[in-house]
C-alpha positions in Angstrom: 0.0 0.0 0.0 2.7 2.4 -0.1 3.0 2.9 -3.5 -0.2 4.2 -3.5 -0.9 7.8 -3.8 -3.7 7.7 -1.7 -2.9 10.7 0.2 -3.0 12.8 -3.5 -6.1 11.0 -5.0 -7.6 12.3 -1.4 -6.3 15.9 -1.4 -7.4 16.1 -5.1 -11.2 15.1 -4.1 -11.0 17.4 -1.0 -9.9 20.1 -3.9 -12.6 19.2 -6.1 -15.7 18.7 -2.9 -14.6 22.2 -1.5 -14.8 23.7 -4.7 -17.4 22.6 -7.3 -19.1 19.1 -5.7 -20.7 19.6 -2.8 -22.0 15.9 -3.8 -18.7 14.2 -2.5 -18.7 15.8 0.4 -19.4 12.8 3.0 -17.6 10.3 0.8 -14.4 12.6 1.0 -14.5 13.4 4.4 -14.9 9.5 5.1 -11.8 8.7 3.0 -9.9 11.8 5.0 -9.9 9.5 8.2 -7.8 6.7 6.5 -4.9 8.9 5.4 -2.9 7.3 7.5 -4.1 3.8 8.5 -5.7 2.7 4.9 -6.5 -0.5 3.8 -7.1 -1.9 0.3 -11.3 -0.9 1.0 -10.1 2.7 1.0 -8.1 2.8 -2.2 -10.9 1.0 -4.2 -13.5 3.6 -2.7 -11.6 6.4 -3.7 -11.1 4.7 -7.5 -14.9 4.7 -7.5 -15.0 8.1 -6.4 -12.7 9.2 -9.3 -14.9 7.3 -11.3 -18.4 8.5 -10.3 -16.5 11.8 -11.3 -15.5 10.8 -14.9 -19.1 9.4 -15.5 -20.6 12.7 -14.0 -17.9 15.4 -15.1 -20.5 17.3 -17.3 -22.9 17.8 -14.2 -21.6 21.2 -13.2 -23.0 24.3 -10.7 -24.1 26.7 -12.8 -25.2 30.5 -11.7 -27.5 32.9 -13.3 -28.0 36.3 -12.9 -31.0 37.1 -9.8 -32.8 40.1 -7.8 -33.7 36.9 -5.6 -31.7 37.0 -2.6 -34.1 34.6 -0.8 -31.5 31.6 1.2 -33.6 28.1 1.4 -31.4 25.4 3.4 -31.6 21.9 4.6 -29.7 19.6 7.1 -29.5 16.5 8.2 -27.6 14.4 10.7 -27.2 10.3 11.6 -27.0 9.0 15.1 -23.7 7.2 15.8 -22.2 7.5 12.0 -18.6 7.2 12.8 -18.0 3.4 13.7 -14.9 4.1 15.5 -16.3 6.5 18.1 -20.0 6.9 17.6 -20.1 10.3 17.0 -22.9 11.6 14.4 -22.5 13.6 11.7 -24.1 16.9 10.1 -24.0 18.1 7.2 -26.1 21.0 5.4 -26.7 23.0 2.2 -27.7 26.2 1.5 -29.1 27.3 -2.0 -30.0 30.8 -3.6 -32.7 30.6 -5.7 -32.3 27.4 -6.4 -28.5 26.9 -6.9 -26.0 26.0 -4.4 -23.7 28.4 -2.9 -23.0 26.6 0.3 -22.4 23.2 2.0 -20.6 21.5 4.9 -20.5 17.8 6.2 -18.6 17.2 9.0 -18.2 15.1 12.6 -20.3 16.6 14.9 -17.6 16.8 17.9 -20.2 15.3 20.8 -21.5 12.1 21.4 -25.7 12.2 21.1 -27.3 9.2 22.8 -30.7 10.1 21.1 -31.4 10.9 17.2 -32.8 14.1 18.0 -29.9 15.1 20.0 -27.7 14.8 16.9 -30.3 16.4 14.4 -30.3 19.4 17.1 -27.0 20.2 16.8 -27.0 19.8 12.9 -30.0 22.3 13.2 -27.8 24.6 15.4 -24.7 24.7 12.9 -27.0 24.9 10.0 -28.6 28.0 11.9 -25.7 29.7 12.5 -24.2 29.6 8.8 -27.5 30.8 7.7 -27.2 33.4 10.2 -23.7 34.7 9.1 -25.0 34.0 5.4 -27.9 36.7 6.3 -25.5 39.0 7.5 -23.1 38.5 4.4 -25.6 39.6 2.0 -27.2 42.2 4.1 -24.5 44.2 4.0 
């Protein structure tokens, strides 16, 4: 597995997710956790990942011109998504009017014992981007 440029496949898809494809976002930050301790499952999920991005590579954001300023966002979280600590994650989208101009998913950095525990705090981190959002185009 050394001979492997795992680490570069990886920082290439962070690259990519970050920038363009908010659509790889979990997948990414899954394959993030294995930098250093990967196993043979990790290298073929990435390859699938790079494929899944050669079959969709003429998928793209695209922006038009708007007056319409109005923010519409969703989020979600899973109870106990990390296997290794059971930890949830959240992750969220925001869109204006209609296209995407912001997403995150990411380890929530608690333990919930309770689905609505974990959806809370998504709901809380998706509130507060929307709140700095608000502000950012406010002003």
């Amino acid at each position: 597995m050394t001979t492997i440029p795992y680490s570069s496949v990886v920082g290439s898809l962070m690259y990519a997710q970050v920038c363009t494809r908010p659509d790889i976002a979990f997948v990414v930050g899954i394959l993030g956790k294995y930098l250093s301790n990967l196993g043979s499952q990790h290298w073929k999920a990435a390859k699938k990942v790079l494929r899944y991005l050669q079959g969709t590579k003429d998928l793209m954001l695209t922006y038009r011109r708007t007056n319409i300023l109005d923010v519409v966002g969703f989020c979600d979280a899973n109870l106990a998504g990390c296997i290794d600590d059971k930890k949830s994650n959240t992750g969220y989208i925001f869109m204006m009017p209609g296209r995407v101009v912001s997403w995150k998913s990411v380890k929530q950095t608690l333990t919930a014992s309770l689905t609505m525990e974990a959806e809370y705090v998504a709901c809380y981190e998706a509130c507060c981007h929307a709140t700095w959002m608000r502000n950012f185009i406010s002003t």
